[in-house]
N, C-alpha and C positions, 0 to 999 in steps of 0.2 A: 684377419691376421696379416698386418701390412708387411712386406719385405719375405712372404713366407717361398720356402721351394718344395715342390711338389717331390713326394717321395712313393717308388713302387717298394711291395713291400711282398714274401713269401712268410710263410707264419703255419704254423700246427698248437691246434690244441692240445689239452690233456689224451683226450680220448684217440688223437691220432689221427684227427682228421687235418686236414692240407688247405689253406685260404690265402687268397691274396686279391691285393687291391692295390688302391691309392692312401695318402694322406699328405693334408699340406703341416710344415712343421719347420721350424731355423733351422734344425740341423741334425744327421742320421739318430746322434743319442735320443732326441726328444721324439723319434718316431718308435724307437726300442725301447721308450720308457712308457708311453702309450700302450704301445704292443702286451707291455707285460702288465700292466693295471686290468689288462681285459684276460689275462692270464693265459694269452700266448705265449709257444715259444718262437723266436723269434730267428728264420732260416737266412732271409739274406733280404737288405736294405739298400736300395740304389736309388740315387738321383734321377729322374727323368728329366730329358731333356724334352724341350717345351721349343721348337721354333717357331718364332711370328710368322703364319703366315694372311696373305693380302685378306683372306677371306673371314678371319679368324677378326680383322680391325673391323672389316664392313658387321661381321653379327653383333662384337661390343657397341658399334655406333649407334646398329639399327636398333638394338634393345630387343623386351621377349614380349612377345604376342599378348596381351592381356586376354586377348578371346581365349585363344591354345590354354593359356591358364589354368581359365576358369573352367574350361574341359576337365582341364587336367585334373582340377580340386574333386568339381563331380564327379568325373570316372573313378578315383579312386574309394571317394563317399562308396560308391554302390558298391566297388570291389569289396570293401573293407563289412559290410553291413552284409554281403551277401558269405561271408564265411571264409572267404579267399584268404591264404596268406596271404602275410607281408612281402615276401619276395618273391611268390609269384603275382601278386599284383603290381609290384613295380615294374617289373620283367614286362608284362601285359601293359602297361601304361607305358615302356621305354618302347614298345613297338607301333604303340596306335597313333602318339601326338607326330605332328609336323612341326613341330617348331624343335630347331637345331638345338638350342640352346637349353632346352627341354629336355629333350632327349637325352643329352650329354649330361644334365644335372641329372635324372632319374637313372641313366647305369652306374655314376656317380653313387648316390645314395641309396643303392640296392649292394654295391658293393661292401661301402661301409656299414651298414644294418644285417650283411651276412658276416664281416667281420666282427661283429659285438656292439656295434655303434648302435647307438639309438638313433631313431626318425631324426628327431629334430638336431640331434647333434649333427649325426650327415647332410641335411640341409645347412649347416651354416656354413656349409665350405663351398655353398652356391648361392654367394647376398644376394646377386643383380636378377636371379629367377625367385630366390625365397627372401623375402625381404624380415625387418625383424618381425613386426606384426603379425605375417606369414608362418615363422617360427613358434611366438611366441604363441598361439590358435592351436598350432600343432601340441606343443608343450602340455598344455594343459588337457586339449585331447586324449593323450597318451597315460599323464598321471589320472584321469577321471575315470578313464577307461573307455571314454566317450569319445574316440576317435572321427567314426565316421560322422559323428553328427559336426563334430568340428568342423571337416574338410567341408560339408554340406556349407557352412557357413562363411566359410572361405571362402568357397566358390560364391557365393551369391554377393558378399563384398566384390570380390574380384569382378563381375560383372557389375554390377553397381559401378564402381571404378574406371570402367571401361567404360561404358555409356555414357556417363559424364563427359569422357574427357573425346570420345568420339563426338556427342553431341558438339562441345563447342569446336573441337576441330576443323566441324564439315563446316559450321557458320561463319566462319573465319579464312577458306578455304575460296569460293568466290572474290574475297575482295583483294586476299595476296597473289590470285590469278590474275586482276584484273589491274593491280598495281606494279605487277613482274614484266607482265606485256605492256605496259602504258611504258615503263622504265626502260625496253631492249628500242621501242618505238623511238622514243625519244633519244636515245643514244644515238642511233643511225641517221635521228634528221641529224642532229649538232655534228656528229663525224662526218658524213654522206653528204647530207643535202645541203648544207649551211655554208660547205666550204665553194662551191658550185657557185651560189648568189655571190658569196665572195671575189670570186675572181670575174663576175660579172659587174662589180663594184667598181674593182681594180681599170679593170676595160673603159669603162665610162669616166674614170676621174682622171684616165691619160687621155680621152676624146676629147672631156669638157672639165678643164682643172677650174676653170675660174667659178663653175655651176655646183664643184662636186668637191668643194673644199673638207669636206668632214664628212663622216657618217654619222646618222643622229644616232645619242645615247642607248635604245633599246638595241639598235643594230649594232652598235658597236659591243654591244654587253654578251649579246649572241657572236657574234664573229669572234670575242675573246676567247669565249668557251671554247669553241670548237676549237682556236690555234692550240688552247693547252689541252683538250683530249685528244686531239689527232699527231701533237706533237710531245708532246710529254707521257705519252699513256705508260710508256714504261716508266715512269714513275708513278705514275696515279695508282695504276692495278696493283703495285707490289702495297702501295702506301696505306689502300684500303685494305688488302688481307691481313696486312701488320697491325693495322687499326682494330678488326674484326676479330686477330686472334688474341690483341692484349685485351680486349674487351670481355671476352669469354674469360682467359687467365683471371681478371678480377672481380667476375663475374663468381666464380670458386672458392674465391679468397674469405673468409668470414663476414670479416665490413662489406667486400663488395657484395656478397648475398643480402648483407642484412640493407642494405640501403637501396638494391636496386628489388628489393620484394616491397620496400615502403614506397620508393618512387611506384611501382604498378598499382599500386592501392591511391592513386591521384591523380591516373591518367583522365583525362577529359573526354566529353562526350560515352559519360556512363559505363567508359571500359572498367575503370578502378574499380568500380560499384560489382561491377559482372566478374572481376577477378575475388573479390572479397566472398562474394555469393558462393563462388566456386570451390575458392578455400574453407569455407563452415559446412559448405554440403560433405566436404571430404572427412574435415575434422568430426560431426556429427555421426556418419557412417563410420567411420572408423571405430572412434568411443563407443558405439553401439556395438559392432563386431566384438571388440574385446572383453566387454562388462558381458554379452550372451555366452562366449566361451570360456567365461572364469579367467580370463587372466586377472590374478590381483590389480587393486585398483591403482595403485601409486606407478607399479608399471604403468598398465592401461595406460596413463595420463602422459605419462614420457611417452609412447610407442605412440600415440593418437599426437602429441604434440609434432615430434619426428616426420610422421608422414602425413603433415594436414597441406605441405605443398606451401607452406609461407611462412618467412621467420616469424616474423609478427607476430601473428597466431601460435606459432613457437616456442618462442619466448613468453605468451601470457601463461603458458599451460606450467613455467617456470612455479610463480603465484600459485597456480591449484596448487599444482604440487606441495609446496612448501604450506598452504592453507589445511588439506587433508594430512598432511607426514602429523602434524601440529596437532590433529584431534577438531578441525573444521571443517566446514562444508565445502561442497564444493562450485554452491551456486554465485557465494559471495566474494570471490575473485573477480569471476565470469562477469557478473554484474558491475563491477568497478573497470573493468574493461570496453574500451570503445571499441574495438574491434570486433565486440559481440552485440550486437543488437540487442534491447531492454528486453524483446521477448523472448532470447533464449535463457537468459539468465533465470528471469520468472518459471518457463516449463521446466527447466534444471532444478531451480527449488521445489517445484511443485514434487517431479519425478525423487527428489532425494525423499521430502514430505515422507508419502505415498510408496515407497518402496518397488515404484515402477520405472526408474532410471532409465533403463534399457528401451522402455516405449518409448517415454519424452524423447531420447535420443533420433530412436528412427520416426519416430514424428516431424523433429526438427529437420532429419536428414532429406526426406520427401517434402517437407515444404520447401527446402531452398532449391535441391534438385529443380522441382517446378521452376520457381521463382528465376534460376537459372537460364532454362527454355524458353520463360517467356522473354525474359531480358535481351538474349543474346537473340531471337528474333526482335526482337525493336531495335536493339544495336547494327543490325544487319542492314535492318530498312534505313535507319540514320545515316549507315557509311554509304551506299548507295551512291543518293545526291551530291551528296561531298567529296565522293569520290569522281563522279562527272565534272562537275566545277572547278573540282582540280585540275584534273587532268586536261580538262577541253578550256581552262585559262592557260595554264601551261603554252600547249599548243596553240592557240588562238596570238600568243605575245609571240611570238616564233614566228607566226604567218604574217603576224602584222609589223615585227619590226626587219622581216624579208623585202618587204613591198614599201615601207615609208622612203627609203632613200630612189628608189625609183619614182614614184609618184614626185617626188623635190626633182629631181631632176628631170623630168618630162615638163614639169610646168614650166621651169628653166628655159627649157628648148624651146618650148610652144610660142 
């Protein structure tokens, strides 16, 4: 609900009981017009006010725990399986999780599920902790009656999801340490040490002008550097935040997502390949999740296309879609799509065949998982060397065009 303001709300049923909560809504009438569909009556409506505070930016940045989650999904599974209500197992789950933003969405939607609201409708006034897929799981839990086996399923995407993206994290993790420190290293020679040889340069071509007419091209290329970081940095440093923040803004933008998810699908040295892997292991878990807890299938296909983490892949789920609305399959999209490898296409036909959808799915999903692990250790052991060679050419043209105009002019002198 974009542009929505958050409304506190006092409220009595028929029977004469007293409730109050939240709700987000454009304006008091649409909160009182709520209030009375749930056939409340409706005591006093007031704006809450909402100050930004510093800490309130850092949890939106940090985002919510995926572990904490997937706690959360399990603990409520057993709440819900072992007899507990509904609001005293929220209450119990608003107590046990550590994650803030958890916490605040579960007194959240304990509030509204004691004012008449259903689960899944009080979830969606918390997207960034319950996502739709997350929603739409719950949904059909609730209509089946088969709640807790849902959340059970939840939860195990939700770590599934997380393990994934931990897995590549930590592999990727070594080489942004080791290119973060090679980057402060190198700033401090060009700033610090470069200006130093410099004026040692200076020194010697007032001793000996006729020996020390010029400095040779690499030294000269180094010595430039450093005049415009050590002399210009106030403009450098604003110039790359500015850089870094229109890059994100279009980053956001529609085209700039859709072109810079196909630019990572062409990265070199195997990353594209490892980002593609990454994206089907998510799209395949997902499609699985959803076809096991009944969400209809044409949903299913939008929710699994949505959060498969690349337009690409996004956009081909377009095609199913509009193949199955039609009264088609849904392996023959799939298969005319590059972005799917021939074998998933085949175990998707196989799985429609066969009536076993749901298996081929988490079949596919655990092979590429793998396939992922192995990847991104080979891609690991490849940036390694490359990343030495970098760095220690780097520095090595730095040492060496320090010392050429000394070594010219010694021999000068001699």
């Amino acid at each position: 609900m974009a542009g929505a303001t958050t409304f506190a709300f006092r409220a009595m049923d028929l029977a004469g009981t007293a409730s109050a909560g939240e709700l987000e809504a454009d304006s008091k009438a649409a909160v009182t017009e709520q209030l009375r569909q749930r056939g409340l009556i409706v005591l006093d409506v007031s704006e809450k006010s909402n100050p930004l505070k510093i800490e309130d930016v850092f949890k939106r940045w940090q985002g919510v725990d995926m572990r904490e989650l997937a706690i959360f999904s399990r603990q409520f599974a057993t709440l819900i399986a072992s007899g507990m209500p509904m609001l005293r197992s929220l209450h119990t789950l608003e107590e046990q999780t550590q994650d803030e933003q958890i916490k605040e969405a579960a007194a959240g939607v304990r509030a509204d599920v004691e004012a008449g609201s259903s689960l899944e409708a009080a979830m969606e006034r918390y997207p960034k902790v319950f996502d739709r897929l997350f929603r739409a799981m719950v949904r059909s839990g609730e209509q089946s009656g088969r709640l807790d086996e849902a959340m059970d399923r939840i939860a195990f995407q939700v770590e599934k999801a997380d393990a994934l993206r931990r897995q590549v994290k930590s592999a990727l993790m070594y080489p942004a340490l080791v290119f973060g420190f090679a980057g402060v290293v190198l700033i401090a020679i060009v700033a610090f040490v470069i200006p130093v040889f410099a004026g040692i340069f200076e020194e010697l071509a007032e001793e000996h002008p006729e020996e020390a007419a010029s400095l040779p091209a690499p030294t000269q290329l180094c010595v430039t550097a450093s005049d415009a970081i050590t002399g210009y940095w106030f403009i450098i440093i604003p110039a790359i935040a500015i850089s870094f923040f229109v890059f994100f803004k279009w980053k956001k933008t529609d085209r700039g997502h859709e072109l810079w998810d196909r630019f990572k699908l062409r990265l070199p040295f195997k990353i594209g390949d490892v980002i593609q892997k990454v994206a089907l292991a998510r799209w395949s878990r997902t499609f699985s999740g959803a076809v096991s807890s009944g969400v209809p299938m044409l949903q299913a296909i939008r929710l699994t296309g949505e959060t498969a983490g690349n337009v690409v892949v996004e956009q081909s789920m377009d095609d199913v879609y509009a193949s199955v609305k039609g009264g088609g399959s849904l392996a023959g999209p799939i298969e005319e799509n590059s972005i799917f490898p021939p074998m998933v296409g085949h175990m998707i036909a196989v799985g429609e065949e066969t009536g076993q959808l749901e298996h081929m799915l988490t079949k596919i999903a655990d092979f590429y998982e793998t396939e992922v692990d192995a990847k991104v250790k080979a891609l690991t052991a490849l940036i390694e060397p490359v990343m030495i060679v970098f760095v220690g050419g780097i520095v090595g043209f730095i040492v060496i065009s320090m010392y050429l105009p000394m070594f010219s002019i010694y021999e000068h002198i001699r």
